[in-house]
C-alpha positions as CSV (number, residue, x, y, z in Angstrom):
1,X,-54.9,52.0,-27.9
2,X,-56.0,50.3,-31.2
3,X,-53.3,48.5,-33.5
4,X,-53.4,47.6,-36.5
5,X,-53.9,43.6,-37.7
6,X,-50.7,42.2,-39.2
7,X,-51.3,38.9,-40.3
8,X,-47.7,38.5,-40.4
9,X,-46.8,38.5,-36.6
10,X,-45.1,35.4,-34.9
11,X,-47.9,34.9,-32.4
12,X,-46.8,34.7,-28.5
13,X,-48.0,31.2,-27.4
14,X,-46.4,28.4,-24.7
15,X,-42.7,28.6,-24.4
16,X,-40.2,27.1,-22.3
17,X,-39.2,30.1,-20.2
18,X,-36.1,28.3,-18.4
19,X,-34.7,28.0,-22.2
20,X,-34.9,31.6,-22.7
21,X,-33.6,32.6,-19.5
22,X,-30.7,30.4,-20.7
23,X,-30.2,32.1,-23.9
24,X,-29.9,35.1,-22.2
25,X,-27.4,34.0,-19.1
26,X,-25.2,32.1,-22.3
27,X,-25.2,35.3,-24.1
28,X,-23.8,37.3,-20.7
29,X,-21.6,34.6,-19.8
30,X,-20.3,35.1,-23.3
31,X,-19.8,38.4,-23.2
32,X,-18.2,38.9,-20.1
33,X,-15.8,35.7,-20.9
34,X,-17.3,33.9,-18.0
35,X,-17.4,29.8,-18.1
36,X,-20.1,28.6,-19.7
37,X,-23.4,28.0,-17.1
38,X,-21.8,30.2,-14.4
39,X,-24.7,32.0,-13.8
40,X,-26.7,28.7,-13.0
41,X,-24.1,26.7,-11.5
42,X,-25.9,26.5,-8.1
43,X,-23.0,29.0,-6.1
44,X,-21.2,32.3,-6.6
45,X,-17.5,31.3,-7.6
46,X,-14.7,33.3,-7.6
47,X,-12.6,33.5,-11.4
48,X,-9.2,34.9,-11.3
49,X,-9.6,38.1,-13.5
50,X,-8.5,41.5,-13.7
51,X,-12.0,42.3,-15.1
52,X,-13.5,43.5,-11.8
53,X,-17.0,42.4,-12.5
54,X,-19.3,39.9,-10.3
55,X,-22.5,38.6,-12.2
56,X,-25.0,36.8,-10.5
57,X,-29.0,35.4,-11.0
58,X,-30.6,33.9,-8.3
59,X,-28.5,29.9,-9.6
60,X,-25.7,31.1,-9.5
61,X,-22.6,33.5,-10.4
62,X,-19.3,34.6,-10.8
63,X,-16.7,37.4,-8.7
64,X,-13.9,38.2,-11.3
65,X,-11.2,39.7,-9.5
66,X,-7.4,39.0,-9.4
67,X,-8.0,38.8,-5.5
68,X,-9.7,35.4,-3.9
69,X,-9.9,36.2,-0.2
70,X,-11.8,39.9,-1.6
71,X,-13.8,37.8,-3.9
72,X,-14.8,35.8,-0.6
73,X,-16.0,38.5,1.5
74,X,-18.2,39.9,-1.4
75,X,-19.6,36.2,-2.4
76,X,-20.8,36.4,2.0
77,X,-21.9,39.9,1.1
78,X,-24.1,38.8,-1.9
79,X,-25.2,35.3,0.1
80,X,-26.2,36.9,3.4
81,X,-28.1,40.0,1.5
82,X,-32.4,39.6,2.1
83,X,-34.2,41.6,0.6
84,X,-34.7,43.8,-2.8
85,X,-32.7,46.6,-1.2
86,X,-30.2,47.0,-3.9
87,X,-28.9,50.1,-3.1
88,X,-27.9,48.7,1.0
89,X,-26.4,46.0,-1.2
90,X,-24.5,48.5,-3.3
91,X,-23.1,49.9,0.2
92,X,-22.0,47.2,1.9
93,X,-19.8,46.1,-1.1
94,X,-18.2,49.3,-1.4
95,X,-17.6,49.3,1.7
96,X,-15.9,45.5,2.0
97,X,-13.4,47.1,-1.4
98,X,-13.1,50.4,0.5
99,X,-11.2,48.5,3.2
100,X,-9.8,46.8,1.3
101,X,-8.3,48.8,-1.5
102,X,-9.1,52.3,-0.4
103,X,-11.1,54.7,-2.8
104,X,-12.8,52.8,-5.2
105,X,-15.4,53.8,-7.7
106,X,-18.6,51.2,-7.9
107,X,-22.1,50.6,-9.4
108,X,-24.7,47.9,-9.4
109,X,-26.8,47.2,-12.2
110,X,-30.3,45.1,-12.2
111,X,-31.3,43.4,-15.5
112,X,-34.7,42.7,-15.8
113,X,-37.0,40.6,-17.9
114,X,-40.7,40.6,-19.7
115,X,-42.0,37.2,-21.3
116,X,-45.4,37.7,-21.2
117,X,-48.0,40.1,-20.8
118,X,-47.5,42.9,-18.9
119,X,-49.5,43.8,-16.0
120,X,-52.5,46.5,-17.3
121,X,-52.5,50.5,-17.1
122,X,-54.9,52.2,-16.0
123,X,-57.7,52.2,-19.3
124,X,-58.2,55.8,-19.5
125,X,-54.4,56.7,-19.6
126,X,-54.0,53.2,-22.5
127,X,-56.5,54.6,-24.7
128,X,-54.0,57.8,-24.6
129,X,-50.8,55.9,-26.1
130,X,-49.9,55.8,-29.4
131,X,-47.0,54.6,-31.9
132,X,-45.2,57.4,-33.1
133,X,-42.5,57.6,-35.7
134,X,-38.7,57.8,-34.2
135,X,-38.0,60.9,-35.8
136,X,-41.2,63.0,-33.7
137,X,-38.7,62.3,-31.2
138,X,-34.9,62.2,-32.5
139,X,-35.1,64.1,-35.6
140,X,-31.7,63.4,-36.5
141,X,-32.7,59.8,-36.0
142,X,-31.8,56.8,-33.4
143,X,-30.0,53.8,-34.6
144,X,-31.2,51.6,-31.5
145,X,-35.0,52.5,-31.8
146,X,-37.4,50.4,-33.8
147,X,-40.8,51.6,-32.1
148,X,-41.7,54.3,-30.0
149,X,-45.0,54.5,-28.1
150,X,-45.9,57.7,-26.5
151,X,-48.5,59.9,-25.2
152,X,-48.7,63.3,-26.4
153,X,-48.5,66.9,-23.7
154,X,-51.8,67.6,-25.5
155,X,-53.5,64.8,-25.0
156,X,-52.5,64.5,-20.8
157,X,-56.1,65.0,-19.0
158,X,-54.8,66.8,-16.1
159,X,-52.5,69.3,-15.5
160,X,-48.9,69.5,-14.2
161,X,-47.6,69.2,-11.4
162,X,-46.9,72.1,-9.0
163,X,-43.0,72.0,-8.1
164,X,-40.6,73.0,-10.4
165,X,-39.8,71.8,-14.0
166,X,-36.5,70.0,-13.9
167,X,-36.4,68.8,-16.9
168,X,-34.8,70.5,-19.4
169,X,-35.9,72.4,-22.3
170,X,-33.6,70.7,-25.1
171,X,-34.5,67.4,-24.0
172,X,-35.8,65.1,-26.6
173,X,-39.2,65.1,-24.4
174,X,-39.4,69.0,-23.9
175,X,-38.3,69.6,-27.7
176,X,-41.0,67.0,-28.9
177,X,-44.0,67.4,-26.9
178,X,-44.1,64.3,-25.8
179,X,-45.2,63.3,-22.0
180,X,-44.2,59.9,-21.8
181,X,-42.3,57.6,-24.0
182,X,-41.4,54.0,-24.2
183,X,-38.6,52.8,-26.5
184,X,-38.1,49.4,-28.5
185,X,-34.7,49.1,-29.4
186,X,-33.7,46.5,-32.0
187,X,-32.8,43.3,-31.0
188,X,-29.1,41.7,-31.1
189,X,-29.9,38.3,-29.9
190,X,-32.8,35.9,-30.2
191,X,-34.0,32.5,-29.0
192,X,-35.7,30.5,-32.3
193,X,-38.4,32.8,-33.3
194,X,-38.2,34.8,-29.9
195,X,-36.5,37.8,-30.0
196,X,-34.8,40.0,-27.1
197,X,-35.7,43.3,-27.3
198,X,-33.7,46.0,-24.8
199,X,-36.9,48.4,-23.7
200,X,-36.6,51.7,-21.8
201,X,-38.9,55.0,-20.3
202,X,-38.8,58.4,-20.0
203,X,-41.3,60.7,-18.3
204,X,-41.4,64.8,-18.3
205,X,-40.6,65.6,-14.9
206,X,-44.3,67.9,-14.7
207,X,-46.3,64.7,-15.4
208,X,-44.1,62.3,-13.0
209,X,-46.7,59.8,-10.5
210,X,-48.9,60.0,-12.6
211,X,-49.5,56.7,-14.6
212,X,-47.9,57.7,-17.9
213,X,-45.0,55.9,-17.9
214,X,-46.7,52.5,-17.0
215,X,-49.2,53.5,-19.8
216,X,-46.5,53.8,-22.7
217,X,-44.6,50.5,-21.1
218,X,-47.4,48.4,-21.0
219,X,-48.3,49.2,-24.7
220,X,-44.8,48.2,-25.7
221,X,-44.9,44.8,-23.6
222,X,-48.1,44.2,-25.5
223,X,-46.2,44.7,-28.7
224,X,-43.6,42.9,-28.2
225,X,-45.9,40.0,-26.8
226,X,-47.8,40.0,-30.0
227,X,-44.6,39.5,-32.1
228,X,-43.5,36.5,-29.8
229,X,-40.6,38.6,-28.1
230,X,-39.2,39.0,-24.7
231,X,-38.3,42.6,-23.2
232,X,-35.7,43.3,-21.1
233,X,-34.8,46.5,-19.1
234,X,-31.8,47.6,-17.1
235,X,-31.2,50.0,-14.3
236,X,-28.7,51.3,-12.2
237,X,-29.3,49.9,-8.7
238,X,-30.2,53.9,-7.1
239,X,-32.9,54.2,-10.0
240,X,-35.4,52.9,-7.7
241,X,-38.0,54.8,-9.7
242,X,-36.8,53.1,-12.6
243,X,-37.5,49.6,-10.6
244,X,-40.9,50.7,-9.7
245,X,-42.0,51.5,-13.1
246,X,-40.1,47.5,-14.4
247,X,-41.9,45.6,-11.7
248,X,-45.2,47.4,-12.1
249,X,-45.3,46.4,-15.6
250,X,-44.4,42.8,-15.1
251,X,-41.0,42.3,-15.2
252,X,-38.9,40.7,-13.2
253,X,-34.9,41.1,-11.9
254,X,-32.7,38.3,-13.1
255,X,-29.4,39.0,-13.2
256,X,-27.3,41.7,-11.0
257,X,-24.1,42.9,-12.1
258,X,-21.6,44.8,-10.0
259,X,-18.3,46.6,-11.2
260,X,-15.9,48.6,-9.8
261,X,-12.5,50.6,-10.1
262,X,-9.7,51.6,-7.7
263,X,-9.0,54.9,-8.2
264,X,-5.1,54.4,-6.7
């Protein structure tokens, strides 16, 4: 995909990535009403809270509850858990409030980051993408989008797949004609001349497996790379496709956050 020179880009160079990270956890921490530097603090403390929200990176976190021995058994939970199996993470929490508060109603989110290149697409699929204007796809318009990069139903060099169509017809895709799209949103929050940008994918289900939606992703990671940004991208915990597509691309889980309700 060829863009066009503009003189006027930041250029990506060295940066200190533990700074941006920073940025970012100060920003959460903020937002949340967490003490400042919880989410590098070394442990996973508990904060009396009826916000029902644990935040955690890989230095640290917080459990927000107005219970401490509850907040105890998920901080073992989140300590003892191996792996990148988020969702058997997801499960054996629900199941330590289940016990202990009955019915409860939970998800896990994973908040990923990109700040650098992202890891190439296959070229033949790359030279397919292009930047389309927000309104080919949300002719009404989208508030949060800046950029869009997509590759056109036309322009796919093979044909869909056999099973059924699930998506549906008056989705922004269908309605479109687009394949595959990757979103830019506008960014809230930036780090000197680095700004956070929150990125996202979406893939017609008769063109799923196929490449496409690393194609459009990678081609906004080299954007936003060229303009000195950092990406992020969020998912709930069972969108393991969602995952796939993140850490395919380059980027990588920092922060997991974990809410919940009690439905007495």
């Amino acid at each position: 995909m060829k863009q066009e020179k503009n003189e006027g880009r930041p250029q990506s160079g060295p940066f200190d990535l533990q700074e941006v990270l920073t940025v970012l956890e100060n920003d959460l921490e903020k937002h949340w009403g967490f003490p400042s530097g919880s989410l590098r603090q070394g442990s996973i403390s508990y904060l009396p809270s009826n916000d029902n929200r644990a935040a955690w990176t890989a230095n640290g976190g917080v459990v927000a509850c107005d219970d401490e021995e509850l907040a105890a058994k998920m901080v073992d939970a989140i300590g003892s858990h191996d792996g990148r199996d988020h969702v058997l993470l997801l499960a054996k929490l629900q199941e330590i409030l289940e016990n202990a508060l009955g019915e409860v109603t939970c998800g896990l989110d994973v908040l990923l980051y990109c700040a650098g290149r992202p890891n190439p697409a296959r070229a033949e699929l790359s030279a397919l993408v292009e930047m389309v204007q927000v309104e080919e796809v949300w002719p009404e318009g989208n508030e949060l989008a800046e950029h869009i990069f997509a590759i056109r139903i036309g322009k796919v060099p093979f044909e869909r797949h056999l099973g059924p169509t699930i998506i549906s017809k008056e989705s922004v895709l269908a309605k479109s004609g687009m394949a595959s799209i990757a979103t830019l949103n506008h960014s809230k929050l930036s780090t000197g001349k680095r700004k956070f940008h929150a990125a996202g994918a979406f893939t017609h289900s008769d063109y799923w497996n196929r490449g496409l939606g690393k194609a459009v992703v990678s081609a906004l990671l080299e954007h936003i790379a060229d303009e000195g940004g950092i990406a992020m991208w969020s998912h709930d915990a069972k969108n393991m496709p969602s995952n796939r597509l993140a850490l395919c691309c380059g980027f990588k889980e920092h922060v997991l956050i974990f809410g919940w309700k009690s439905e007495k």
